[in-house]
C-alpha positions as CSV (number, residue, x, y, z in Angstrom):
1,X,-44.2,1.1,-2.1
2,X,-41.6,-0.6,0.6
3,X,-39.8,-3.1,-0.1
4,X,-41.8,-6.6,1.0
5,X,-40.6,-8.7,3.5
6,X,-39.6,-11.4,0.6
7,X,-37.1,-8.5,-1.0
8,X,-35.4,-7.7,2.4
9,X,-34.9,-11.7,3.0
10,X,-33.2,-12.1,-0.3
11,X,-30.9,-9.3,-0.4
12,X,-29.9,-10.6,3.2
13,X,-29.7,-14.0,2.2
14,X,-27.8,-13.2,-0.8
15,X,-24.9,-11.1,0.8
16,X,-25.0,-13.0,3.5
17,X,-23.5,-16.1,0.8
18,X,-21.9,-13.1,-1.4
19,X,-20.0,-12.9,2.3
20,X,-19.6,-16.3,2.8
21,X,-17.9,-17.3,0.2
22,X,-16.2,-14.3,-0.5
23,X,-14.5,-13.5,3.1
24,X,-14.3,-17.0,3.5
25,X,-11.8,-17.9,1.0
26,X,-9.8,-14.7,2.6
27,X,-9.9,-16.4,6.1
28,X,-8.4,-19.7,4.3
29,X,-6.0,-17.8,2.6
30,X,-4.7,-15.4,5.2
31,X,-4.8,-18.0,8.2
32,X,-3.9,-21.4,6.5
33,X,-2.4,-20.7,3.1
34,X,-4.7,-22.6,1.3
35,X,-5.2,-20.3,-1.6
36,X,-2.1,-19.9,-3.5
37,X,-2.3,-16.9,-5.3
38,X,-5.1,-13.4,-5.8
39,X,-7.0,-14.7,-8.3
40,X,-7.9,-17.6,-6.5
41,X,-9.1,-15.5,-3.7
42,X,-10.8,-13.3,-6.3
43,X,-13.0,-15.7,-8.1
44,X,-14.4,-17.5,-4.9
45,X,-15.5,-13.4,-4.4
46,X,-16.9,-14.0,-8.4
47,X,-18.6,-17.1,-7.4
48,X,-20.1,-15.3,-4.4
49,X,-21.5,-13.3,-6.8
50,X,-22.6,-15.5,-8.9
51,X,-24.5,-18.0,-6.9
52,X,-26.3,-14.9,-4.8
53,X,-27.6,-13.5,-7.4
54,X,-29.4,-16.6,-9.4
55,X,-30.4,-17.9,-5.2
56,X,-31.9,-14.4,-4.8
57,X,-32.5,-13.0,-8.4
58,X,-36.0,-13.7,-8.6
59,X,-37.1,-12.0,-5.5
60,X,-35.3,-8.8,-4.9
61,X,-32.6,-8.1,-8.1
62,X,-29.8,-9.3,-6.2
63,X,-28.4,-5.9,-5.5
64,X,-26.8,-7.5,-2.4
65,X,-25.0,-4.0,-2.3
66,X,-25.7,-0.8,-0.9
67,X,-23.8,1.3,-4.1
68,X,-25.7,-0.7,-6.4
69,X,-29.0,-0.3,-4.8
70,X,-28.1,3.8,-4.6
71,X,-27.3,4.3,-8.1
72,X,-30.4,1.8,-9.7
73,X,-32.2,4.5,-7.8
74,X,-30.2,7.4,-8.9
75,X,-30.8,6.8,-12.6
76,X,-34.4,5.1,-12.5
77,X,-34.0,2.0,-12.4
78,X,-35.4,1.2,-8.6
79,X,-37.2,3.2,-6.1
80,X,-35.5,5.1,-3.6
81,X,-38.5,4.2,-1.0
82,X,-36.6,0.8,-1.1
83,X,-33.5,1.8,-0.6
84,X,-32.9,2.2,2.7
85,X,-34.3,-1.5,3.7
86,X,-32.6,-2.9,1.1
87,X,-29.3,-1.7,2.7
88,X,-30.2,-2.4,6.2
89,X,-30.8,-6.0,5.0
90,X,-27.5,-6.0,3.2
91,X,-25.4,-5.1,5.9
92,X,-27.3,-7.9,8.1
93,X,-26.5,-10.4,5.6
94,X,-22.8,-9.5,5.9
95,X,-22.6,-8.9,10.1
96,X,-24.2,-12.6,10.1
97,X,-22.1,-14.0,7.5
98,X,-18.7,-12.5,9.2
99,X,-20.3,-14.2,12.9
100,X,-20.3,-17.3,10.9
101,X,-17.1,-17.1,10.1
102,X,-15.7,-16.2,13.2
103,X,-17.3,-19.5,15.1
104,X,-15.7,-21.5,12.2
105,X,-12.0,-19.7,12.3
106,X,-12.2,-19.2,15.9
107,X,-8.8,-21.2,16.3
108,X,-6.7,-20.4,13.4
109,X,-7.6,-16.9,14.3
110,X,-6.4,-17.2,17.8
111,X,-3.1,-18.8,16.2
112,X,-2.0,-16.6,13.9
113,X,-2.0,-13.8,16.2
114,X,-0.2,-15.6,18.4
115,X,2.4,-16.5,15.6
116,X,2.9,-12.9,14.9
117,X,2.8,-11.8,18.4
118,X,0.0,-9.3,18.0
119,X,-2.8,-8.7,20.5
120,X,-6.5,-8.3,19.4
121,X,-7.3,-4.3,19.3
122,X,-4.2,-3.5,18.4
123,X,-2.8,-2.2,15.2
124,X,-0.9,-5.2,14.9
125,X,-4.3,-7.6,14.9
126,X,-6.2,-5.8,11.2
127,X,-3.6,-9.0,10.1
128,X,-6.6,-11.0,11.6
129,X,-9.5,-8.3,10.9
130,X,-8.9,-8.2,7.8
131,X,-10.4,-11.4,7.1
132,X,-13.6,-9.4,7.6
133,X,-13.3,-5.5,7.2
134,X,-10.6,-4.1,4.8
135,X,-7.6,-1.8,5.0
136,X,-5.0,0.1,2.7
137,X,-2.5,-1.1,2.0
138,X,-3.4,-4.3,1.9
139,X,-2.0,-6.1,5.3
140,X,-1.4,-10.1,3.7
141,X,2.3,-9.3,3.5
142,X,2.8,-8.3,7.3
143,X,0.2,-11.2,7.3
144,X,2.5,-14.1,5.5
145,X,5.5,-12.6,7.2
146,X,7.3,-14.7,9.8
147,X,8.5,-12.2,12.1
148,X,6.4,-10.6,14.4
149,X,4.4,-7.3,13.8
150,X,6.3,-3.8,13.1
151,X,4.5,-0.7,13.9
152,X,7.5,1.1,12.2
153,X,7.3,-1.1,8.7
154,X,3.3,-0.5,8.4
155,X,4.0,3.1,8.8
156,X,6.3,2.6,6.4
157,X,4.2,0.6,3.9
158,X,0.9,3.3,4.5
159,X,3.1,5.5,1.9
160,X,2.2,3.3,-0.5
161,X,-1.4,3.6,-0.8
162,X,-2.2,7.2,0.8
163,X,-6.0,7.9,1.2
164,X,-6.2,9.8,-2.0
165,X,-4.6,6.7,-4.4
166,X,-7.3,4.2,-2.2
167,X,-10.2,6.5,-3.3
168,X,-9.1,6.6,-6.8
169,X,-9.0,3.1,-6.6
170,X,-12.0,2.3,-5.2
171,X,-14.1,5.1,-7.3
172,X,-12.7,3.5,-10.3
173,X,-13.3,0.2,-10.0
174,X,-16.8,0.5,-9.0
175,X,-17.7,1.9,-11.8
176,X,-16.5,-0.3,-13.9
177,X,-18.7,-2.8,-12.2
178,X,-21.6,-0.8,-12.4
179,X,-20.8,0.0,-16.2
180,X,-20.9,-3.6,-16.6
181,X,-24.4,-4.2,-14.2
182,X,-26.1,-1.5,-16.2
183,X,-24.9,-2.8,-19.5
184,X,-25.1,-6.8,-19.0
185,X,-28.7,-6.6,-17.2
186,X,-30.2,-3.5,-20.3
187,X,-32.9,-5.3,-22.0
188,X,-32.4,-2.7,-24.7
189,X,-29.3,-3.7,-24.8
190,X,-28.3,-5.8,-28.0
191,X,-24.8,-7.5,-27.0
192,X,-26.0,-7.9,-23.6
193,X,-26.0,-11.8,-22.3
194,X,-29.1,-13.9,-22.1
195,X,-30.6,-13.0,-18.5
196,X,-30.3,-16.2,-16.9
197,X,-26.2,-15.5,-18.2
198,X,-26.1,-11.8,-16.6
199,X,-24.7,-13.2,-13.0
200,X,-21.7,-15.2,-14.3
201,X,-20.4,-11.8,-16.5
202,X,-21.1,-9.7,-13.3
203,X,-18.9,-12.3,-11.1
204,X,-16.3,-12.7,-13.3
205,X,-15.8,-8.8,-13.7
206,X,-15.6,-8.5,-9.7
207,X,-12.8,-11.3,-9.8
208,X,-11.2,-9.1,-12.7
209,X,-11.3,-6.3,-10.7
210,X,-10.3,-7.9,-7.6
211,X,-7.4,-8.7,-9.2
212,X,-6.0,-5.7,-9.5
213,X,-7.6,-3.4,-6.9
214,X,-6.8,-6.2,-4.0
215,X,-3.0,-5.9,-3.6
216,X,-4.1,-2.1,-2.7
217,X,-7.4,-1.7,-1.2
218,X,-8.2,-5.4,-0.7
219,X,-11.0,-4.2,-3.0
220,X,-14.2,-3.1,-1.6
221,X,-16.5,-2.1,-4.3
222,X,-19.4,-2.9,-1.9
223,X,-20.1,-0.6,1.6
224,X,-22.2,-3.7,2.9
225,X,-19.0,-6.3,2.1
226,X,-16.8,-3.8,4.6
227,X,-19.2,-1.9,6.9
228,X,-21.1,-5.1,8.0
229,X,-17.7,-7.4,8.7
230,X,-16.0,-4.6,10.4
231,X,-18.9,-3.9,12.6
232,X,-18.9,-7.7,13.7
233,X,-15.2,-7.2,14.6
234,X,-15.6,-4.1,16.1
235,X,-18.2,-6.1,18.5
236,X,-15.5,-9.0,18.7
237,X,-12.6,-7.9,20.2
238,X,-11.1,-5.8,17.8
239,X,-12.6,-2.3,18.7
240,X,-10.8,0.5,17.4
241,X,-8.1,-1.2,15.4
242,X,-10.9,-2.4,13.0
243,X,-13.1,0.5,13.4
244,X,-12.2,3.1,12.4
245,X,-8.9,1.4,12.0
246,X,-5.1,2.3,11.8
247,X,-6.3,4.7,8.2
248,X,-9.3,6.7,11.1
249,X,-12.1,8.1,8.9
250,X,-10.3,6.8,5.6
251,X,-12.4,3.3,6.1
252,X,-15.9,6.0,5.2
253,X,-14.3,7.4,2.2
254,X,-12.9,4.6,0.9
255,X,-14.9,2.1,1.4
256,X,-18.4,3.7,2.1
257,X,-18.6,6.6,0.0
258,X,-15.9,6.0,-3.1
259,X,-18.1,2.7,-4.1
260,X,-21.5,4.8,-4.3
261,X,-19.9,7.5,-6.4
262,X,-18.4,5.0,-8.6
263,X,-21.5,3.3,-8.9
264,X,-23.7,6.1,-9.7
265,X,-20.7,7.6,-12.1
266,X,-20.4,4.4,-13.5
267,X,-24.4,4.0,-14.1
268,X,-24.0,7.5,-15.6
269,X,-21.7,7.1,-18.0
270,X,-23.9,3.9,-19.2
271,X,-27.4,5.8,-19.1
272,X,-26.2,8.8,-20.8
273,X,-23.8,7.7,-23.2
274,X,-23.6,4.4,-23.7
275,X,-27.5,3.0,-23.5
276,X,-29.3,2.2,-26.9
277,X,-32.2,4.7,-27.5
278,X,-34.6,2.1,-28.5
279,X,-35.3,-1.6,-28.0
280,X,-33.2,-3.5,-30.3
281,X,-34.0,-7.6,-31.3
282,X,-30.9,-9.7,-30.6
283,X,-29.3,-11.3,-33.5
């Protein structure tokens, strides 16, 4: 059976808040300075989380991403005849969210490249797209720089965080989350949280794992959070400096296809290792 009109709202509606928020407090942070350190940024991306999935919960499982939907199916837990709506409502949630955005950052956007002395589409501008797609390394320092843009010094910084070290990353970490997803929602599951408690543990481990996976990656973990934003820009002036971006196809293996196999690995490990064989009554 496909997925009802009622599912395919939700999961838009919920990354399309998940988005919101999330890419959001990366526009304040990157073009006004109003956060004042990563983890502040990280758990307004919790928070988005958080408030998605009790808003759209009820009616579609708040997936609200495309590597969580994939590996639900993969081991069981959701049918893949869903699947591909639920992503295509995903990544519509996110391309609306990031349009939002853009109407309400229109101006600081416009000034900060200006400051910098970049022009939209070129390499120099993914210091103002990526307040919607991401890239590796992690732009914000060229971005809270005073000087203008150097081609030479993002070369320079690419060495960093090669292609390899950003799927690693990205792999890892998503799997993690996905351990966690699996565990926290397992009704067998005896130290999971009550239910209505499952979306604050899932949000707090993004902003966790934000925390450490942003100064690299910016920290994807979600093909709908990147593919959907970076499409928008793509459409906005941007073109090929967000997509594919100064990294070419690294943007599909790092933050397309490293986040579903992390997921599914990540669901794996918790299916076939870690999951209680019978139902067991909470203490």
């Amino acid at each position: 059976m496909n997925a009802t009109p009622r599912m395919l709202a939700g999961e838009l509606v919920g990354t399309f808040i998940l988005v919101l928020l999330g890419c959001g407090a990366v526009h304040a942070a990157v073009l006004t300075g109003a956060q004042s350190g990563l983890w502040q940024v990280a758990i307004v991306w919790g928070l988005g989380v958080m408030f998605a999935a009790y808003v759209c919960g009820g009616v579609s499982g708040a997936h609200i991403n495309p590597a969580m939907t994939i590996a639900m199916a993969f081991w069981g837990r959701f049918e893949w005849d869903k699947v591909a709506g639920y992503i295509a409502a995903q990544v519509a949630g996110a391309f609306l969210a990031a349009a939002f955005l853009f109407g309400m950052y229109f101006g600081p956007l416009e000034a900060k490249e200006k400051a910098r002395g970049v022009t939209r589409g070129t390499t120099g501008s993914i210091i103002t797209a990526m307040c919607y797609g991401e890239f590796y390394p992690n732009p914000g320092e060229f971005a809270s720089r005073d000087q203008p843009w150097s081609d030479s010094d993002w070369e320079a910084a690419k060495l960093r965080v090669p292609t390899s070290r950003a799927i690693l990353t990205e792999v890892l970490c998503t799997a993690i989350l996905a351990l966690v997803v699996f565990g926290v929602t397992d009704s067998r599951n005896p130290s999971a949280p009550p239910e209505y408690l499952a979306p604050l543990f899932i949000g707090l481990t993004v902003a966790g794992l934000i925390s450490i996976a942003g100064p690299l990656t910016q920290a994807c973990f979600n093909p709908a959070r990147d593919f959907g934003p970076r499409l928008f820009t793509f459409l906005a002036g941007w073109g090929t400096a967000a997509m594919p971006g100064p990294n070419g196809s690294g943007f599909v293996t790092v933050y397309i296809l490293a986040p579903i196999v992390g997921a599914v690995a990540g669901g794996g490990v918790y299916e076939l290792l870690l999951r209680p064989a019978f139902l067991t009554k909470k203490k």
